[in-house]
N, C-alpha and C positions, 0 to 999 in steps of 0.2 A: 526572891522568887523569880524564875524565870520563866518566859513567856507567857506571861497572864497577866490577871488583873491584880492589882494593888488597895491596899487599903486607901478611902482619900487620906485619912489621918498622915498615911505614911507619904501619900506623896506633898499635901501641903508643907510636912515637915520636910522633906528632900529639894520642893522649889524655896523654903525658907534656909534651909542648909548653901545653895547655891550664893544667896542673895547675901547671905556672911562671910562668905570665903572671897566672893566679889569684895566687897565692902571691905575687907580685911587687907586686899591689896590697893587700897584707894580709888576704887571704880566707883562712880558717882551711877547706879543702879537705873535713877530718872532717867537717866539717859540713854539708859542700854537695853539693848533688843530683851525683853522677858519672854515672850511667846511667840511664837508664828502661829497663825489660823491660817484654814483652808475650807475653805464652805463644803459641807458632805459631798453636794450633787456632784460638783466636777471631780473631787480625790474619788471616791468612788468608783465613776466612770470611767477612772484612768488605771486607777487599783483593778478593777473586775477584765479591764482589757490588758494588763502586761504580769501579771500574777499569774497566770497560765504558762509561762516560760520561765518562770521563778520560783527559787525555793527560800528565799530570804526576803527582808528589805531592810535593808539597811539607810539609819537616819543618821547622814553626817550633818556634822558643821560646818558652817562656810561664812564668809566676811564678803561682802561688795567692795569691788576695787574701788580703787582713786577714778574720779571722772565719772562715776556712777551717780543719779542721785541719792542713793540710800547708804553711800561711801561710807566705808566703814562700820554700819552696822552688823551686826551677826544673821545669819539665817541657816535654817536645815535643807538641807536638799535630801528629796527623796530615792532609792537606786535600788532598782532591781536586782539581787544577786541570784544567779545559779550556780552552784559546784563552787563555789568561793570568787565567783568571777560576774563582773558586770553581764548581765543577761541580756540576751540576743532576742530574736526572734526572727523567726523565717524568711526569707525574700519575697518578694512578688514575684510571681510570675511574669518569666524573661528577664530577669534581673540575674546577672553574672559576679561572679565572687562570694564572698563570706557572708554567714548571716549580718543584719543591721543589728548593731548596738542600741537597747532600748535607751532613749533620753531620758534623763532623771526628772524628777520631778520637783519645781520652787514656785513660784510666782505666790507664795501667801501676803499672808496680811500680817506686818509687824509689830507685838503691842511693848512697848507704849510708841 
């Protein structure tokens, strides 16, 4: 099914599906990023303000470099697409050049 809601059945069985395929290449699971959270209020907030310039969003993956404290963990970053392409939005006023690039979205909460 695409763009909707899922059965829970189907998705416990797809985050248990993941957690075997890990496991299957010797990834020790305890260890590894399972979820990212985002407290409603602020995704929200941020979704109702850059979702007006978008016709997508797209949830990538992404890893914290070396040097980071959360190095090497996994995370999603959130991105606004338009027309296939990272989404813009208008300039300010007296601002010269291209529109700005909307910044994606990360800073959740990593479980475990």
């Amino acid at each position: 099914m695409e763009n909707g809601p899922i059965p829970v059945e189907q998705a416990e069985s797809m985050m248990r599906e993941y957690d075997l395929y890990m496991l299957a290449h010797g990834i020790d699971m305890a260890k590894q990023t399972q979820s990212v959270s985002f407290t409603g209020k602020e995704l929200m907030s941020w979704l109702t303000g850059v979702m007006p310039y978008a016709d997508e969003l797209r949830i990538c993956l992404g890893a914290y470099a070396n040097g980071l404290p959360l190095a090497s963990r996994t995370t999603v970053i959130l991105w606004p697409y338009k027309d296939g392409q990272p989404a813009t939005q208008p300039l300010a006023v007296g601002k010269d050049g291209e529109s700005d690039k909307i910044p994606p979205y990360n800073n959740g909460g990593l479980n475990p």
